[in-house]
KEZARO-495486 format. One record per residue: residue in one letter; residue number from 1; x, y, z of N, C-alpha, C, O, CB in turn. Coordinates in steps of 0.05 Angstrom, whole numbers. Glycine has a CB too. Layout:
   residuo   num      n_x      n_y      n_z     ca_x     ca_y     ca_z      c_x      c_y      c_z      o_x      o_y      o_z     cb_x     cb_y     cb_z
         A   NUM        X        Y        Z        X        Y        Z        X        Y        Z        X        Y        Z        X        Y        Z
...
end
This chain:
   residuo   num      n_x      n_y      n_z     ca_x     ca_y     ca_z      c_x      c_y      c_z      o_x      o_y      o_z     cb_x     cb_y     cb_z
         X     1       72      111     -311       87       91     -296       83       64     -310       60       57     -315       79       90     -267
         X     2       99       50     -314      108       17     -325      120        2     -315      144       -2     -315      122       14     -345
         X     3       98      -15     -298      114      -31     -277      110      -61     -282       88      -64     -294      105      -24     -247
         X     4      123      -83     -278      132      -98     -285      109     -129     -274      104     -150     -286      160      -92     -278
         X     5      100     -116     -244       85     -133     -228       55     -128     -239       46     -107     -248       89     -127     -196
         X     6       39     -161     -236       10     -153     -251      -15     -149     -229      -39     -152     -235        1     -182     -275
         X     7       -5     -141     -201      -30     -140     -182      -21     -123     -185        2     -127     -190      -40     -152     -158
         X     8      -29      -91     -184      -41      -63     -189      -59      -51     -174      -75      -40     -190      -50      -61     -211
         X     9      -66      -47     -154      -93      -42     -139      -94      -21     -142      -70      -14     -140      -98      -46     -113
         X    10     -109        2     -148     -125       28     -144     -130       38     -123     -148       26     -110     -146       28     -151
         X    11     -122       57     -112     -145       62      -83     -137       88      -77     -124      101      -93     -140       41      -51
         X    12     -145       96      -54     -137      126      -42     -129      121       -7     -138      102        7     -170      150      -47
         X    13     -115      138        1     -101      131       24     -120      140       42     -125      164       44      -75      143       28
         X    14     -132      120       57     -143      123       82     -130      133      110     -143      147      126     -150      100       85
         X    15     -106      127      113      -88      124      137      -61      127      148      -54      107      159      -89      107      142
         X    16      -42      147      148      -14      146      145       -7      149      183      -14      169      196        0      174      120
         X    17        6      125      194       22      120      216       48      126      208       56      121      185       20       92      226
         X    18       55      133      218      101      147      213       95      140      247       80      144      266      117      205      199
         X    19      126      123      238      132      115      269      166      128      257      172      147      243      125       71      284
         X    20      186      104      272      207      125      275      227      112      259      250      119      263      217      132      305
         X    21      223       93      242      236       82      220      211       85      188      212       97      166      244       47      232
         X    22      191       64      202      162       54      180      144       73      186      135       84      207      146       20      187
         X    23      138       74      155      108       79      162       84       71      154       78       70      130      103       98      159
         X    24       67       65      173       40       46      163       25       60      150       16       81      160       21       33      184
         X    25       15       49      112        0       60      106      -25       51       99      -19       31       87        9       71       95
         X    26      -51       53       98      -70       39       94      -88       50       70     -100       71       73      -83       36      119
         X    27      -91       35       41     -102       45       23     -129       30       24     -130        8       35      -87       43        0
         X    28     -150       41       14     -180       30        8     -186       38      -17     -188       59      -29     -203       41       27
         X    29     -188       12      -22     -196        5      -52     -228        6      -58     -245        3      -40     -186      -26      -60
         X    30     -233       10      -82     -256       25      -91     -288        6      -70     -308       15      -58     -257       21     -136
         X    31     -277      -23      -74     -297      -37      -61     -297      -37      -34     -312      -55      -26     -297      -61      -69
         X    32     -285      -21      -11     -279      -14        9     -263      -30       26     -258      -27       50     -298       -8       18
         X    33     -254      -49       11     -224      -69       22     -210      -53       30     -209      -32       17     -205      -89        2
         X    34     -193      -59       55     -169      -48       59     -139      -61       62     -132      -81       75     -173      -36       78
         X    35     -122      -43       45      -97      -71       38      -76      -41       66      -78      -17       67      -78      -78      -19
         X    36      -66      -54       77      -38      -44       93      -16      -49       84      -11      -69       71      -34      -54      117
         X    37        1      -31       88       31      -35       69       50      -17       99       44        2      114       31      -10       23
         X    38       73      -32       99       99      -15      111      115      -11       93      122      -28       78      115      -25      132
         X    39      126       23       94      144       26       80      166       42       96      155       51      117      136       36       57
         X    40      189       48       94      202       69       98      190       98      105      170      103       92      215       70       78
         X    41      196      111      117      189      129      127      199      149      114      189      171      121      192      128      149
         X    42      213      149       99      232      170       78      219      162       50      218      179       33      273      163       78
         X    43      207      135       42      195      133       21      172      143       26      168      161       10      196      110       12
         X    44      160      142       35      120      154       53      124      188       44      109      201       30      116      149      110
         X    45      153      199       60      156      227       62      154      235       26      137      250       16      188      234       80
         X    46      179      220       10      182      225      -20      164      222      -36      161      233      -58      197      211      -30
         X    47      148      203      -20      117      201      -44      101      225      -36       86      236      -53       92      167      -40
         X    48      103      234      -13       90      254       -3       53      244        6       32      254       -3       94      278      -26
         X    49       54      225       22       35      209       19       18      219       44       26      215       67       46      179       18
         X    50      -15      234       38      -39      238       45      -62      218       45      -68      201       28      -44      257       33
         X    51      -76      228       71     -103      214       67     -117      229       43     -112      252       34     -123      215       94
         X    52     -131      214       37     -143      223        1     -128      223      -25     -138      236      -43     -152      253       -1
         X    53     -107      213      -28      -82      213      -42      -93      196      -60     -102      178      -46      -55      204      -27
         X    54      -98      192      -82      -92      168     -102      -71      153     -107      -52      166     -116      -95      173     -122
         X    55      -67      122     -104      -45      116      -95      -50       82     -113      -70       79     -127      -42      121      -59
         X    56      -30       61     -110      -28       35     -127      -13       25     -108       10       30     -104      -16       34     -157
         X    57      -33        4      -93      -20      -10      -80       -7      -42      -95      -20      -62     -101      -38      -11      -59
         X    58       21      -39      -99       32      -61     -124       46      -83     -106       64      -82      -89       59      -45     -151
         X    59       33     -101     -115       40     -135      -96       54     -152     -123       48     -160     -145        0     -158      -81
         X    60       75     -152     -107       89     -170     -121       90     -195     -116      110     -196     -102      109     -163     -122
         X    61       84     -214     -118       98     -244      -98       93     -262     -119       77     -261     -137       79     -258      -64
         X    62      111     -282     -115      129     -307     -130      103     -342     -114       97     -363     -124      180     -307     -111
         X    63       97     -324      -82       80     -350      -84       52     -340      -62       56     -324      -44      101     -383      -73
         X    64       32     -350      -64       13     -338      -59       -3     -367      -31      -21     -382      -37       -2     -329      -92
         X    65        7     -367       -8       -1     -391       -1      -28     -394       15      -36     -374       26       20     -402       13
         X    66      -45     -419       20      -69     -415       38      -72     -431       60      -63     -454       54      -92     -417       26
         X    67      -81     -430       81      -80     -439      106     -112     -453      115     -131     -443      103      -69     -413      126
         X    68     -116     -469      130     -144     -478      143     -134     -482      171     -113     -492      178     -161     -506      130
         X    69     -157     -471      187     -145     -488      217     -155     -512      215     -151     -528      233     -154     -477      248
end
């Protein structure tokens, strides 16, 4: 795979929610972070996506912003 975006995460699927459109999936990355992603529920099905799955969670974004209260 050759993808275009340069955040790339590694991880294995901790967690798959299928609701009745999305489905929540939760990957854990090697340092035990956990990144959450919604996707389609027909994309989740096509990837065929398991807990223990090896998987790349790929973040794309144009701007990255930070907040303080």
């Amino acid at each position: 795979m050759d993808i275009s975006a340069r955040n790339s995460l590694r991880g294995k699927v901790k967690r798959v929610l299928p609701g009745a459109v999305n489905t929540e999936v939760t990957v854990e990355l090697a340092n035990g972070i956990e990144v959450v992603s919604i996707i389609t529920k027909e994309s989740a099905e096509r990837l065929n996506l398991t807990v223990g799955k090896v998987v790349y969670a790929v973040i794309k974004a144009s701007d990255v912003m930070i907040a303080t209260d």
